[in-house]
Each structure stands twice: as C-alpha cells, then as structure tokens.
PDB file of the backbone (N, CA, C, O) and the ligand in Angstrom, with CONECT records:
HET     ZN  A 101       1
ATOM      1  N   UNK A   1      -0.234   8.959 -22.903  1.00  0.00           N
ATOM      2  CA  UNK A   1      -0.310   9.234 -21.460  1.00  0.00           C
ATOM      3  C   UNK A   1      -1.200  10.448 -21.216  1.00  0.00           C
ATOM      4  O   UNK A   1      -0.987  11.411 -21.953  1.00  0.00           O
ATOM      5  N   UNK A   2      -2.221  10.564 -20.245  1.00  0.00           N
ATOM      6  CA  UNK A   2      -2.724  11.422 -20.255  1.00  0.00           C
ATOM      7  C   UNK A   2      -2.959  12.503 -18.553  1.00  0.00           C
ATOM      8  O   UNK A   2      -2.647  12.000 -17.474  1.00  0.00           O
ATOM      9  N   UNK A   3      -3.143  12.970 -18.583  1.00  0.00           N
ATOM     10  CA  UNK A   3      -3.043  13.744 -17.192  1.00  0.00           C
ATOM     11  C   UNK A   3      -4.298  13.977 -17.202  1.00  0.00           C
ATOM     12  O   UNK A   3      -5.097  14.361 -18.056  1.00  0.00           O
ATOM     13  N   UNK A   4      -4.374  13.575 -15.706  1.00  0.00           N
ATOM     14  CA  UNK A   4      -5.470  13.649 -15.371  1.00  0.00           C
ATOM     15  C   UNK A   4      -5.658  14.243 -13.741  1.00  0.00           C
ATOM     16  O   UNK A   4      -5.443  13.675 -12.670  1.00  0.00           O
ATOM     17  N   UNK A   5      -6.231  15.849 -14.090  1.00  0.00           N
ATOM     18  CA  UNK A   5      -6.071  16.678 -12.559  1.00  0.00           C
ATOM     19  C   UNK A   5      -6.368  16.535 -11.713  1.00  0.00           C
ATOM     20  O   UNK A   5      -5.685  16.753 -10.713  1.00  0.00           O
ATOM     21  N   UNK A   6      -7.976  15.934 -11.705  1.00  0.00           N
ATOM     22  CA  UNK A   6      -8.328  15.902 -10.681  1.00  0.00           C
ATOM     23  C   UNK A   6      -7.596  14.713  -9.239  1.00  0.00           C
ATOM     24  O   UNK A   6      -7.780  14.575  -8.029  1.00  0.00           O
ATOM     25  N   UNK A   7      -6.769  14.107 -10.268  1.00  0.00           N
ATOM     26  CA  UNK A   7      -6.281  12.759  -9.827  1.00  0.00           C
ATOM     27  C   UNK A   7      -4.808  13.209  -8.915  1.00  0.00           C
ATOM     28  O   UNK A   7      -4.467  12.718  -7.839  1.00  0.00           O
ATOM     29  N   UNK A   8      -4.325  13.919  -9.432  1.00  0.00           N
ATOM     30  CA  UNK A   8      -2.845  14.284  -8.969  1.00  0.00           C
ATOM     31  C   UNK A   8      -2.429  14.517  -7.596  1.00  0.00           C
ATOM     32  O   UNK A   8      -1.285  14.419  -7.152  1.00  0.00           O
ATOM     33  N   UNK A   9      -3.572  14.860  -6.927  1.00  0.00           N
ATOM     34  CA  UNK A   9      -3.082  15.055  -5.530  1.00  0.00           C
ATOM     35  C   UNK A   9      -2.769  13.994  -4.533  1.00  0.00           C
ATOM     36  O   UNK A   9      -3.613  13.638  -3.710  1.00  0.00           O
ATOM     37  N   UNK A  10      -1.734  13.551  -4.581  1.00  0.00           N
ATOM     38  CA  UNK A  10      -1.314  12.476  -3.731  1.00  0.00           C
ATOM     39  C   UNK A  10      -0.453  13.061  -2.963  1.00  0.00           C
ATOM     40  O   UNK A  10       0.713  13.300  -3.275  1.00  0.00           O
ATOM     41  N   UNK A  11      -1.131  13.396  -1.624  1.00  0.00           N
ATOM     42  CA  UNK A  11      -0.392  14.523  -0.337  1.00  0.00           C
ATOM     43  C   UNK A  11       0.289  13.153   0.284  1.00  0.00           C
ATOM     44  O   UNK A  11      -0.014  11.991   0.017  1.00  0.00           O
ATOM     45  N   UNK A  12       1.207  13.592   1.109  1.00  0.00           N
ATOM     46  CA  UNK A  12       1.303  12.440   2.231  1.00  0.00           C
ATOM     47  C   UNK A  12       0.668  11.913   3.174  1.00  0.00           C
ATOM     48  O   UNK A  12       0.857  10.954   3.923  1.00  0.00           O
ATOM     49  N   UNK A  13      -0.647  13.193   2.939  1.00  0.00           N
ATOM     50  CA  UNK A  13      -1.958  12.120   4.053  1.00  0.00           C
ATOM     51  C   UNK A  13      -2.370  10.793   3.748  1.00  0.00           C
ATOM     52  O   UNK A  13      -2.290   9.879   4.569  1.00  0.00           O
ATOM     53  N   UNK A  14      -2.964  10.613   2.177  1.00  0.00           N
ATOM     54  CA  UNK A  14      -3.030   9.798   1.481  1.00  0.00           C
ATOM     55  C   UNK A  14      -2.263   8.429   2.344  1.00  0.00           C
ATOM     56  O   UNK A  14      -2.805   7.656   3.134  1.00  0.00           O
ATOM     57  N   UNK A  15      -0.755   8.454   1.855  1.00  0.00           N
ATOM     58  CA  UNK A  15       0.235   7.503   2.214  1.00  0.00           C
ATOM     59  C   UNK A  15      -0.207   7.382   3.626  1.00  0.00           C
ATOM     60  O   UNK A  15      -0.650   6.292   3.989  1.00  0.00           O
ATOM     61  N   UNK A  16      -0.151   8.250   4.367  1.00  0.00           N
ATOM     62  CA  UNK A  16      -0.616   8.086   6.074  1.00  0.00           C
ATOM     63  C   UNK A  16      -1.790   7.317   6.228  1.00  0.00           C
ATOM     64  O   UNK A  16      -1.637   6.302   6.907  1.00  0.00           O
ATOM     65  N   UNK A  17      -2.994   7.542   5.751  1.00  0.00           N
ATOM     66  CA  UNK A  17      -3.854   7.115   5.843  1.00  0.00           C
ATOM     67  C   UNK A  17      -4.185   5.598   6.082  1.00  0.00           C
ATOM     68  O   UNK A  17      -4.721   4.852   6.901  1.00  0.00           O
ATOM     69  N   UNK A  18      -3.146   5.594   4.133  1.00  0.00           N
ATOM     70  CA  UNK A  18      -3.438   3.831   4.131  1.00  0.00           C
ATOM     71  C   UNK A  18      -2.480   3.137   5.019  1.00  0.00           C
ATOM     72  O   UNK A  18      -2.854   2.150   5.653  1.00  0.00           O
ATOM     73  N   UNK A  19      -0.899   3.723   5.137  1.00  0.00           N
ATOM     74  CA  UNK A  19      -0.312   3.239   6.215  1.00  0.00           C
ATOM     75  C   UNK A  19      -0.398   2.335   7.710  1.00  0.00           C
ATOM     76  O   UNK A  19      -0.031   1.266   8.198  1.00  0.00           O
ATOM     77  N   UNK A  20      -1.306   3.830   8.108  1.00  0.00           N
ATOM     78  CA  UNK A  20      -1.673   3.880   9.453  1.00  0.00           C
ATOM     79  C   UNK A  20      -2.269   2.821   9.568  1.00  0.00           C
ATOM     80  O   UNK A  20      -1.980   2.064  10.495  1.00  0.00           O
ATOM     81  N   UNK A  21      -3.503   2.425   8.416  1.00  0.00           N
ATOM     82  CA  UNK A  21      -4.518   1.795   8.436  1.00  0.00           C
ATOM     83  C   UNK A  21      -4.110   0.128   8.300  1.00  0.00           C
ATOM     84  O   UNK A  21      -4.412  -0.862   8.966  1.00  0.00           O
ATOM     85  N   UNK A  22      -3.599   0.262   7.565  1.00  0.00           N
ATOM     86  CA  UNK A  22      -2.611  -1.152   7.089  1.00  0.00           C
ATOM     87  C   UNK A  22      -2.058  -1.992   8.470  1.00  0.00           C
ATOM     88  O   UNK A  22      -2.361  -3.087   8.943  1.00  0.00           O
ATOM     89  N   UNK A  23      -1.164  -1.001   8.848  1.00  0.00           N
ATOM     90  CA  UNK A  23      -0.136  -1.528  10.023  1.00  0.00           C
ATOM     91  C   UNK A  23      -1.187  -1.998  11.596  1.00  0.00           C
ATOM     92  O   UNK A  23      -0.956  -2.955  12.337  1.00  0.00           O
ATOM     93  N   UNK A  24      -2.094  -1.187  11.708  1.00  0.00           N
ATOM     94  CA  UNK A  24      -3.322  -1.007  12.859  1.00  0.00           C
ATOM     95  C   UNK A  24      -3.787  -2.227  12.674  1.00  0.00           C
ATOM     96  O   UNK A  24      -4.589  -2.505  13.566  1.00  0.00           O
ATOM     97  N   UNK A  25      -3.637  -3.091  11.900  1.00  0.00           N
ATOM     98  CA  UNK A  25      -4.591  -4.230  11.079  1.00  0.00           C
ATOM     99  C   UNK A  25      -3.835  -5.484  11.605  1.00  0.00           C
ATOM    100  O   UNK A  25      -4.141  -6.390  12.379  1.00  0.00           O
ATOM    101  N   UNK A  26      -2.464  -5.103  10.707  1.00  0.00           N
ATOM    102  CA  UNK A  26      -1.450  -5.802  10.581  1.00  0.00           C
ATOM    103  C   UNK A  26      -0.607  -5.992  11.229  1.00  0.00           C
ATOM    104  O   UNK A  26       0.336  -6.567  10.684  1.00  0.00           O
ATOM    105  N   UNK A  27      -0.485  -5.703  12.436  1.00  0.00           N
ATOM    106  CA  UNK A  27       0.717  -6.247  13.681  1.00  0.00           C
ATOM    107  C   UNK A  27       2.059  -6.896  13.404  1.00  0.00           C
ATOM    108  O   UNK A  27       3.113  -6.557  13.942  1.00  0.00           O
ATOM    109  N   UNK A  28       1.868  -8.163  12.233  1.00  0.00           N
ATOM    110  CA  UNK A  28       3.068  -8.535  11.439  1.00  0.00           C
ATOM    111  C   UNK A  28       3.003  -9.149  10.227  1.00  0.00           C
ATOM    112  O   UNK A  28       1.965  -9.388   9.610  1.00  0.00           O
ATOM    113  N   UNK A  29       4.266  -9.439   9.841  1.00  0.00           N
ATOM    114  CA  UNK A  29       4.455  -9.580   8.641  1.00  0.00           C
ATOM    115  C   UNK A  29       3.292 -10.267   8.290  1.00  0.00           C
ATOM    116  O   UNK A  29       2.880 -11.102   9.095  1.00  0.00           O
ATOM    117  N   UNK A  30       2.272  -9.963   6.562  1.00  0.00           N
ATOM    118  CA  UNK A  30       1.560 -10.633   5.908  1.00  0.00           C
ATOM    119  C   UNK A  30       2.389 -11.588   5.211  1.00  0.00           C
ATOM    120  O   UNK A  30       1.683 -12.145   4.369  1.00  0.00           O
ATOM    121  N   UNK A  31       3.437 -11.975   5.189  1.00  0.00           N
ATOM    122  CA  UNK A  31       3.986 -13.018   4.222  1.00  0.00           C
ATOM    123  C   UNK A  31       4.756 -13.801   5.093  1.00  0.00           C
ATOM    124  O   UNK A  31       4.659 -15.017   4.924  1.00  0.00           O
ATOM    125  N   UNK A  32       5.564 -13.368   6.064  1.00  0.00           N
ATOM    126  CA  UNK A  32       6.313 -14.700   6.585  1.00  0.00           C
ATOM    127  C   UNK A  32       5.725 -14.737   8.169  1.00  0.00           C
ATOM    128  O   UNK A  32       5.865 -15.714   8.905  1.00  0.00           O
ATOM    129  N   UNK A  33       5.069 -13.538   8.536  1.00  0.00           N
ATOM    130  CA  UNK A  33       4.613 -14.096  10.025  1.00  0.00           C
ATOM    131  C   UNK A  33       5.112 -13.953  10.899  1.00  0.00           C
ATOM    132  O   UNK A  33       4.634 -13.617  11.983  1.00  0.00           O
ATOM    133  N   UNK A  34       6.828 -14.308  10.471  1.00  0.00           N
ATOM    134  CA  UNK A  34       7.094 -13.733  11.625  1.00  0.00           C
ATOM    135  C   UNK A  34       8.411 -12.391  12.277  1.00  0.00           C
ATOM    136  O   UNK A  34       9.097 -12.461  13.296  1.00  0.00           O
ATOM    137  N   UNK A  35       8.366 -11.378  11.319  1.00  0.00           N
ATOM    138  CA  UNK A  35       8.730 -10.300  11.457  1.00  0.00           C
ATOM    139  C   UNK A  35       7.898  -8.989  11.744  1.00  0.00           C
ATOM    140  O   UNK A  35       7.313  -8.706  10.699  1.00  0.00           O
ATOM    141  N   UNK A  36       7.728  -8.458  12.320  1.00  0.00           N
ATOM    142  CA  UNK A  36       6.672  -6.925  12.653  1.00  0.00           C
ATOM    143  C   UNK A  36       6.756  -6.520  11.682  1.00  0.00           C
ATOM    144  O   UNK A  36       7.805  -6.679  11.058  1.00  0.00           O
ATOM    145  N   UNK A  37       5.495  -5.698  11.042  1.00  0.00           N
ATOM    146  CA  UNK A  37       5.351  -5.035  10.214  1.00  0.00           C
ATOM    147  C   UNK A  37       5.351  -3.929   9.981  1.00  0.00           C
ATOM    148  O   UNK A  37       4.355  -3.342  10.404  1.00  0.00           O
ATOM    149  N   UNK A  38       6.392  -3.065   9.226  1.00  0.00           N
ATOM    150  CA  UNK A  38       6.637  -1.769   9.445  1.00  0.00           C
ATOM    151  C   UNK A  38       6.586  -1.055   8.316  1.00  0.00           C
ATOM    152  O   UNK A  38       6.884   0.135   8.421  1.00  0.00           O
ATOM    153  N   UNK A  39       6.169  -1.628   6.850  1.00  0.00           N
ATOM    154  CA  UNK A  39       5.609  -1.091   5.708  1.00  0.00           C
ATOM    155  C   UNK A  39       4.137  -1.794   5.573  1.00  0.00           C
ATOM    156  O   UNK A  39       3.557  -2.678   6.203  1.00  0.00           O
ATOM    157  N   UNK A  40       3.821  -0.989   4.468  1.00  0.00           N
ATOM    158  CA  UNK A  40       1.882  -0.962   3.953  1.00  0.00           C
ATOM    159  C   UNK A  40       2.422  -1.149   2.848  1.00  0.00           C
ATOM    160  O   UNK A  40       3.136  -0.204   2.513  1.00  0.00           O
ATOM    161  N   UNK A  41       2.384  -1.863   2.239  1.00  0.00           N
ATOM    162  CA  UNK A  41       2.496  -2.711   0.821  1.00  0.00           C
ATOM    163  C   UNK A  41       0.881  -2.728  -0.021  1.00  0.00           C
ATOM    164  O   UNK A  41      -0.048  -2.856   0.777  1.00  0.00           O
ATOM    165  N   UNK A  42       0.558  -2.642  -1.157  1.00  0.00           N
ATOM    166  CA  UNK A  42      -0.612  -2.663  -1.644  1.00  0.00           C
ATOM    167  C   UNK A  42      -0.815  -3.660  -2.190  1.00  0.00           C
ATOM    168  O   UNK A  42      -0.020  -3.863  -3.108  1.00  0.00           O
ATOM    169  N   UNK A  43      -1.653  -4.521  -2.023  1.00  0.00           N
ATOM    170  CA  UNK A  43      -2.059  -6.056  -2.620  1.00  0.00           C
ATOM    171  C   UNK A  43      -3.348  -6.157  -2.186  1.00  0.00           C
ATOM    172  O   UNK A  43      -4.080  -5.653  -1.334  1.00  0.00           O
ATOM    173  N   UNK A  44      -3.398  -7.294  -3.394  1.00  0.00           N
ATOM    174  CA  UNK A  44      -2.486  -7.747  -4.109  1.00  0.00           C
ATOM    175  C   UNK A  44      -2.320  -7.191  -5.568  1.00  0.00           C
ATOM    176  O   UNK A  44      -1.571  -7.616  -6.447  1.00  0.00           O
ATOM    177  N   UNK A  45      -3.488  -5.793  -5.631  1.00  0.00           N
ATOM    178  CA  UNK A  45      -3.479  -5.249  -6.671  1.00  0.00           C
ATOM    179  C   UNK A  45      -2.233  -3.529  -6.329  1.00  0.00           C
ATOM    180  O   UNK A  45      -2.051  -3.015  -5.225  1.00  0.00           O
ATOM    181  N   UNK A  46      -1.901  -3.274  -7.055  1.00  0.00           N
ATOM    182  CA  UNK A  46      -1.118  -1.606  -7.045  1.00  0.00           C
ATOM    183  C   UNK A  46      -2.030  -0.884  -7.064  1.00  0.00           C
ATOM    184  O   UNK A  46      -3.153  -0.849  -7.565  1.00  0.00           O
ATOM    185  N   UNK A  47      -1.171  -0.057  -6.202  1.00  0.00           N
ATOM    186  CA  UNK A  47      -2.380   1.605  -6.393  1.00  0.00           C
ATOM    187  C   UNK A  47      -2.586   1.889  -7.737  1.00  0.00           C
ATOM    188  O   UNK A  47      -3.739   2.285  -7.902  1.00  0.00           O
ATOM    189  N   UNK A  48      -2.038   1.855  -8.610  1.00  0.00           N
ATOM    190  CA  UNK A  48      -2.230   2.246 -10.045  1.00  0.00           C
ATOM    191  C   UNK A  48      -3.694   1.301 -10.782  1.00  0.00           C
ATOM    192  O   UNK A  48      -4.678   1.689 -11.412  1.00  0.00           O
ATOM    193  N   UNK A  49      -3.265   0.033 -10.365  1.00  0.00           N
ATOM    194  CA  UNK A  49      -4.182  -0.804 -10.794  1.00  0.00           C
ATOM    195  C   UNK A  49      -5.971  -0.957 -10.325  1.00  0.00           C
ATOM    196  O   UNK A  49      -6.918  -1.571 -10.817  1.00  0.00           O
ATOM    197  N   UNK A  50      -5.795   0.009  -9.049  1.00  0.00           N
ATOM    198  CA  UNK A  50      -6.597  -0.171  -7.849  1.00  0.00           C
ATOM    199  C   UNK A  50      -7.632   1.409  -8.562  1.00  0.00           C
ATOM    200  O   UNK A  50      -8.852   1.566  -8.533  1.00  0.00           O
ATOM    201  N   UNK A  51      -6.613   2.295  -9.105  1.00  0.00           N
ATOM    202  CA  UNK A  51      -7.266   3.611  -9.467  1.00  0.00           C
ATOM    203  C   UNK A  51      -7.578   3.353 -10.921  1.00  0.00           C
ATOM    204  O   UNK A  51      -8.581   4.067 -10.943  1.00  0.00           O
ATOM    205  N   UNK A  52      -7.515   2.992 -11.875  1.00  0.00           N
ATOM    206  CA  UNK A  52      -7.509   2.085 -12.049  1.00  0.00           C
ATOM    207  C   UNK A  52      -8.825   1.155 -12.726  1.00  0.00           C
ATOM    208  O   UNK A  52      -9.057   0.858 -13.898  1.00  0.00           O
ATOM    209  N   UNK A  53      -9.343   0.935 -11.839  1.00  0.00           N
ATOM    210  CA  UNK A  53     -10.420  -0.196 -11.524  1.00  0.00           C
ATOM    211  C   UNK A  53     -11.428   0.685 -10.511  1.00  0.00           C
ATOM    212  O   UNK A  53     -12.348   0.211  -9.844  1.00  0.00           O
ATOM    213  N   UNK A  54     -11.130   1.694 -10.554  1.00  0.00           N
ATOM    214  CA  UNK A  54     -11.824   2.830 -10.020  1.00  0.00           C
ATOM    215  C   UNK A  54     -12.333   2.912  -8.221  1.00  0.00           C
ATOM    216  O   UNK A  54     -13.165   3.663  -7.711  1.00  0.00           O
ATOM    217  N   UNK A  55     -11.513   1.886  -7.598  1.00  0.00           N
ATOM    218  CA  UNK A  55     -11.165   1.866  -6.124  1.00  0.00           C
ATOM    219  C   UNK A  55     -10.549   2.337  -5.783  1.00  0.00           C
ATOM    220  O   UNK A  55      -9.580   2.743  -6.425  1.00  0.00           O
ATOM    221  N   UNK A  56     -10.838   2.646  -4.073  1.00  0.00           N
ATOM    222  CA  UNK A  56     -10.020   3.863  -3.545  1.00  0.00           C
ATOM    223  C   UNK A  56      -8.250   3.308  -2.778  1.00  0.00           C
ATOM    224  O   UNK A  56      -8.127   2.702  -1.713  1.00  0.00           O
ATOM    225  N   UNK A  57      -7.226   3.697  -3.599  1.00  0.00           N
ATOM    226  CA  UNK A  57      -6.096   2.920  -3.590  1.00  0.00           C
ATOM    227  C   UNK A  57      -5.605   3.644  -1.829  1.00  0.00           C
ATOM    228  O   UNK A  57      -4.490   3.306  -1.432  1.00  0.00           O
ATOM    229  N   UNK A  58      -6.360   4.478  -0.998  1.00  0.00           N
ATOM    230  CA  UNK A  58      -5.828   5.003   0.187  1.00  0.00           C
ATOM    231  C   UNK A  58      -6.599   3.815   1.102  1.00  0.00           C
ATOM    232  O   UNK A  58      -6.441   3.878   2.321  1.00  0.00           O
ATOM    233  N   UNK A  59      -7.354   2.833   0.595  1.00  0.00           N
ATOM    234  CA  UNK A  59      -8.496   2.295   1.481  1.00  0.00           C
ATOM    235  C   UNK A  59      -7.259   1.160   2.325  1.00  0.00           C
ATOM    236  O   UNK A  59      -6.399   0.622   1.628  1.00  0.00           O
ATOM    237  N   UNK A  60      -7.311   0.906   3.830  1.00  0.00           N
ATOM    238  CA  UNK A  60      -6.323  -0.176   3.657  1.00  0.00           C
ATOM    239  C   UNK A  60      -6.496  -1.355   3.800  1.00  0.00           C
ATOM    240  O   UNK A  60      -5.772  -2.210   4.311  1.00  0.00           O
ATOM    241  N   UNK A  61      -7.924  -1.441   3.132  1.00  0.00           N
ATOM    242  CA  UNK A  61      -8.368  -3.123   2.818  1.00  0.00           C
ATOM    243  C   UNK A  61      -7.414  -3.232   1.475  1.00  0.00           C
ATOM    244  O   UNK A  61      -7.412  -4.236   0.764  1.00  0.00           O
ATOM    245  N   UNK A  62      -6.880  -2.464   1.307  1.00  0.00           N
ATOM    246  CA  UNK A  62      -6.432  -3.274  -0.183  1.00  0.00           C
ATOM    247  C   UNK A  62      -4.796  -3.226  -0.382  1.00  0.00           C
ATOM    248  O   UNK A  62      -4.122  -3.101  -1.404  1.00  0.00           O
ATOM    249  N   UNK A  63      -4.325  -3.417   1.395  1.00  0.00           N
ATOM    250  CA  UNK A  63      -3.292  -3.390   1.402  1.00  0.00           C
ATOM    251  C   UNK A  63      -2.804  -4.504   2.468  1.00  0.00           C
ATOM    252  O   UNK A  63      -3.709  -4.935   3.183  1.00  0.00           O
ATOM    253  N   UNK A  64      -1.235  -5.152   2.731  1.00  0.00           N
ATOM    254  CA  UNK A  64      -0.835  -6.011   3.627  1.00  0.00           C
ATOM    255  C   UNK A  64       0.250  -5.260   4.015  1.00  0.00           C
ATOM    256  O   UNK A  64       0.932  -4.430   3.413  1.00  0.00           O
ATOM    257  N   UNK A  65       0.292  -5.807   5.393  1.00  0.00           N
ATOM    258  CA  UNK A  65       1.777  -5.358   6.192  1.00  0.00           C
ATOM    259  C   UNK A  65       2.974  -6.052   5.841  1.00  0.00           C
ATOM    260  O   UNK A  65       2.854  -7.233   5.515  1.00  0.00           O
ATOM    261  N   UNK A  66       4.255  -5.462   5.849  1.00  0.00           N
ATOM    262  CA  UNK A  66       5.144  -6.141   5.789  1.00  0.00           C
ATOM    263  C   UNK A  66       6.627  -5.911   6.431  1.00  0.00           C
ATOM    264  O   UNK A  66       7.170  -4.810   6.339  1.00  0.00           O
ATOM    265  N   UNK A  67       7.179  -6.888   7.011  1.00  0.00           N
ATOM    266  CA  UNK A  67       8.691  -6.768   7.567  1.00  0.00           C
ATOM    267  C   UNK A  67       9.203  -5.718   6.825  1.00  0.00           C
ATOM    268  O   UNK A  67       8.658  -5.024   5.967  1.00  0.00           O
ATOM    269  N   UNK A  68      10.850  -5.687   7.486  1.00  0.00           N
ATOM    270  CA  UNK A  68      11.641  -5.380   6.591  1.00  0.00           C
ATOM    271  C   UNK A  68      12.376  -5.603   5.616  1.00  0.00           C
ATOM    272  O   UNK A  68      12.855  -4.831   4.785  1.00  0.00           O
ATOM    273  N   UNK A  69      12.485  -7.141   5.791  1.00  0.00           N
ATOM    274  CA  UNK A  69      12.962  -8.146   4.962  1.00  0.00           C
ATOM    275  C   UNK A  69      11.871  -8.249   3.999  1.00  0.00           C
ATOM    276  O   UNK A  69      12.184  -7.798   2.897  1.00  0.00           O
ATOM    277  N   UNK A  70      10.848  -8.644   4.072  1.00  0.00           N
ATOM    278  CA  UNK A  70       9.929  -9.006   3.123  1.00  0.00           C
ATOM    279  C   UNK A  70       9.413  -8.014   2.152  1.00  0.00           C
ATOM    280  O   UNK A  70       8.864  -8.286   1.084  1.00  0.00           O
ATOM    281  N   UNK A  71       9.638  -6.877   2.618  1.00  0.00           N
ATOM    282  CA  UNK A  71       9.674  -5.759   1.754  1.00  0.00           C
ATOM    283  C   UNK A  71      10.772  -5.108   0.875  1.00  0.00           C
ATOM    284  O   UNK A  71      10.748  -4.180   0.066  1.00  0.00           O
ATOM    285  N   UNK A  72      11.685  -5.886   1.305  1.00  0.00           N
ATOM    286  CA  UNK A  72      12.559  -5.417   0.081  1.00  0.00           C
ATOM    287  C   UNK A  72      12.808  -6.894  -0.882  1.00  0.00           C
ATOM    288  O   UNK A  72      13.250  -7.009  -2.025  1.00  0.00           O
ATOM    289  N   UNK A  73      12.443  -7.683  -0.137  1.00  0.00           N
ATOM    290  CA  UNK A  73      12.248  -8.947  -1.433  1.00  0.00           C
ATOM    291  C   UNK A  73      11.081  -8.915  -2.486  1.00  0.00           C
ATOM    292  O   UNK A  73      10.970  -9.553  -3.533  1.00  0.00           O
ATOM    293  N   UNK A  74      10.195  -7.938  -1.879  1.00  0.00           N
ATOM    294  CA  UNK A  74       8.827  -7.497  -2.504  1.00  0.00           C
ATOM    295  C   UNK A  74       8.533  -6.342  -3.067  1.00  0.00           C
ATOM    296  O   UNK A  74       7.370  -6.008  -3.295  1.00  0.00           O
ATOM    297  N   UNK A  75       9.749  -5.484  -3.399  1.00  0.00           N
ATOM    298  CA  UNK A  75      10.094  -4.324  -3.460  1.00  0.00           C
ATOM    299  C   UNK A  75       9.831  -4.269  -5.406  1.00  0.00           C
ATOM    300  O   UNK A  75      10.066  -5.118  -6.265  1.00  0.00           O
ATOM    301  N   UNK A  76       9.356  -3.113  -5.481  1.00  0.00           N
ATOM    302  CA  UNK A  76       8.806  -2.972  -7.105  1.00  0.00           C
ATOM    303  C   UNK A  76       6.934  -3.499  -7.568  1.00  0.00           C
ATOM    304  O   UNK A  76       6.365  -3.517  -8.659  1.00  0.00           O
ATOM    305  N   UNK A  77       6.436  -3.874  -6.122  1.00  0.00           N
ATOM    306  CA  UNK A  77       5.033  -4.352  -6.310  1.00  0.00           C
ATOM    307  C   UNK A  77       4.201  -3.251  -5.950  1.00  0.00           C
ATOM    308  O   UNK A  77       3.157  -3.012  -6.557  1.00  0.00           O
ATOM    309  N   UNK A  78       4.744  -2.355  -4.687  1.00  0.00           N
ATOM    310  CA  UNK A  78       3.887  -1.054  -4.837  1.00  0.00           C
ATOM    311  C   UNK A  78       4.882   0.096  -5.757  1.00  0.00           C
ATOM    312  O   UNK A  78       6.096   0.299  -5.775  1.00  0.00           O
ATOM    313  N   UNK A  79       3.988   0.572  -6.318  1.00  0.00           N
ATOM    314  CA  UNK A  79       4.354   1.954  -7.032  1.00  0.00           C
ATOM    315  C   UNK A  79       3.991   2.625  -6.739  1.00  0.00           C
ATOM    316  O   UNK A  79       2.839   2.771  -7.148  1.00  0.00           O
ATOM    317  N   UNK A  80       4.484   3.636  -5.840  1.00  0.00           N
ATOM    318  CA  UNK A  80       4.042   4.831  -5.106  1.00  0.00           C
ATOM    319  C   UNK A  80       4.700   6.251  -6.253  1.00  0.00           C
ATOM    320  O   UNK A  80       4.511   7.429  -5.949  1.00  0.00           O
TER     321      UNK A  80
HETATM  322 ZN    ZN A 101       8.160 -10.888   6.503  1.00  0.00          ZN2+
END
C-alpha cells in the first residue's frame, strides 16, 4: 500500500462538487425512475477505480443519481 500525498486531500468540497453536480443532472432515480434522487453514486466505475485510471473521480459525468431505496440496495459500490 502506498501513500500517496499529493492525493489525500479529499475535503468535503470534493463530495459537494460531484454531488451537486450529479443530482443537477439527475432529478431521479438512475435505476428505477421512479424515486427522486437524493444520493450521487459513482458509476459505473468507483472513485478509486476512476483515480485510478487517472480520471477526475469529483467530475459528475462519472456519476448517477439515486433514491433512497436504490441506494441502499446499491450500497458498497461507491467507496468514499
Ligand atoms: Zn431508485
């Protein structure tokens, strides 16, 4: 495992960012349609996978909205 500094700063703007950006997009649920969307879920790749692959994991093209329901059935796909 290695640490890597320059990488570490994951403020809560970050999370805001892609959030904001996600939900602004996403009006409702990306998976069933028809619940409002009130989480930013990262897909279909993880932020980890996304940094990674050397993309910017705050971008929120690389994220879907999701219920509340659908997010905890989907729960363990982002790793924040
Ligand atoms: Zn849903």
């Amino acid at each position: 495992m290695k640490t890597t500094t320059r990488r570490r700063g994951y403020g809560t703007w970050h999370v805001q960012r892609f959030r904001r950006g996600v939900l602004a997009r996403d009006s409702w649920c990306a998976v069933c349609g028809q619940g409002r969307a009130v989480y930013a879920d990262h897909w279909p790749k993880t932020a980890r996978q996304l940094v990674t692959d050397g993309q910017d994991p705050n971008d929120p093209k690389h994220g879907r909205g999701l219920c509340r329901q659908c997010r905890q059935t989907t729960r363990g796909v982002t790793r924040w």
